[in-house]
C-alpha positions, -999 to 999 in steps of 0.1 A, spaced: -257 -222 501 -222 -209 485 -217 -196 448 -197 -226 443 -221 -251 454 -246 -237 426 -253 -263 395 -278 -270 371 -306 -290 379 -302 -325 372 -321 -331 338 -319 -294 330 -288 -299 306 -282 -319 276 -258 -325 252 -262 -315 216 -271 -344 190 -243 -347 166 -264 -362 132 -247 -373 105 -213 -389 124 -216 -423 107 -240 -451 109 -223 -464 141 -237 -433 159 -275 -441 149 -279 -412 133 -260 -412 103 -266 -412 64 -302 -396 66 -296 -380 101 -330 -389 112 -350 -375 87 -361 -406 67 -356 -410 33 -371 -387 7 -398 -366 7 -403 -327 13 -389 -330 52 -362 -349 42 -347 -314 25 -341 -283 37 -360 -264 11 -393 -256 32 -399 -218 33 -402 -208 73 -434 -191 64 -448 -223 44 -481 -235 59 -481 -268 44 -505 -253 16 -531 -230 31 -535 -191 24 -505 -181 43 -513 -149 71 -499 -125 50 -524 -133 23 -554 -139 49 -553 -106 69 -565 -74 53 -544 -44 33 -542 -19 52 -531 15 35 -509 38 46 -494 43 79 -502 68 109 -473 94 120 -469 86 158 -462 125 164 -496 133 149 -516 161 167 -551 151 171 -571 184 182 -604 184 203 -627 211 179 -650 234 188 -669 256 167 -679 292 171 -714 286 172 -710 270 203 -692 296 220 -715 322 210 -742 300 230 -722 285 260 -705 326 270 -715 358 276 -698 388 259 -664 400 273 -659 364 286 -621 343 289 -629 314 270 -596 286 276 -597 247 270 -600 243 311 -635 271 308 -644 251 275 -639 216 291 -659 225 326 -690 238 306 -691 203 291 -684 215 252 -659 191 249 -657 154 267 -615 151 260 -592 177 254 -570 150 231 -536 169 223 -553 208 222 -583 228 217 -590 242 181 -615 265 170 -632 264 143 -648 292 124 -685 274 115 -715 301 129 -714 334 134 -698 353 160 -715 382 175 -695 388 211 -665 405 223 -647 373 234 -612 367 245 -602 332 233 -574 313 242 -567 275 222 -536 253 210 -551 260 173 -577 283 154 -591 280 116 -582 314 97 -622 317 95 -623 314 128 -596 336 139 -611 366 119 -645 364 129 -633 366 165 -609 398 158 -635 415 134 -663 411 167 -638 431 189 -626 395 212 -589 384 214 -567 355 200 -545 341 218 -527 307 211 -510 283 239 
């Protein structure tokens, strides 16, 4: 096969009605519409659905909107790292993750400052609660943030 024996198939292409050329043409006058009546005019709304509660009106509000660069943090709380380590310990999200306190590590690890905190721990996390943060400095451990 060459380029310039390429066509359409035969069927695949038709020619445009022309309405409203006369009534020699068959389609003249009224164009094919009829006469009268509510699809006769051109004054249906796209959306109109012939008199039912229109989508827009069926389907439910919903508020707001959600920012598609929103952080959604894992959280952990201190009380469970006071359980789950031993004092002097490196606590990271990969530590965290492998002791099985948290199933998905979502965008980051923050900690959170619920429970007390009675170790010397050296935390590291995306995110920490200002509770959180000082408990950990005033029991001797470290902060540091990825």
């Amino acid at each position: 096969m060459q380029l310039h024996e390429l066509k359409p198939e035969v069927g695949s292409k038709k020619k445009k009605v022309r309405v409203g050329r006369g009534i020699g043409s068959g389609l003249g006058k009224t164009c094919g519409r009829g006469t009268k009546g509510q699809s006769a005019r051109r004054n249906i709304h796209p959306r109109f659905e012939g008199g039912q509660t229109p989508i827009h009106r069926r389907l439910p509000v919903k508020k707001g909107f959600r920012n598609p660069n929103h952080i959604e943090f894992a959280v952990l709380n201190l009380a469970s790292l006071e359980e789950a380590f031993d004092a002097g310990a490196e606590i990271s999200p990969e530590t965290i993750r492998e002791k099985g306190l948290v199933g998905n590590l979502k965008d980051g690890l923050k900690i959170l400052g619920q429970g007390a905190l009675s170790k010397k721990l050296k935390v590291t996390a995306h995110a920490f609660s200002k509770s959180a943060e000082d408990k950990i400095t005033k029991a001797g451990g470290e902060v540091i943030r990825l």
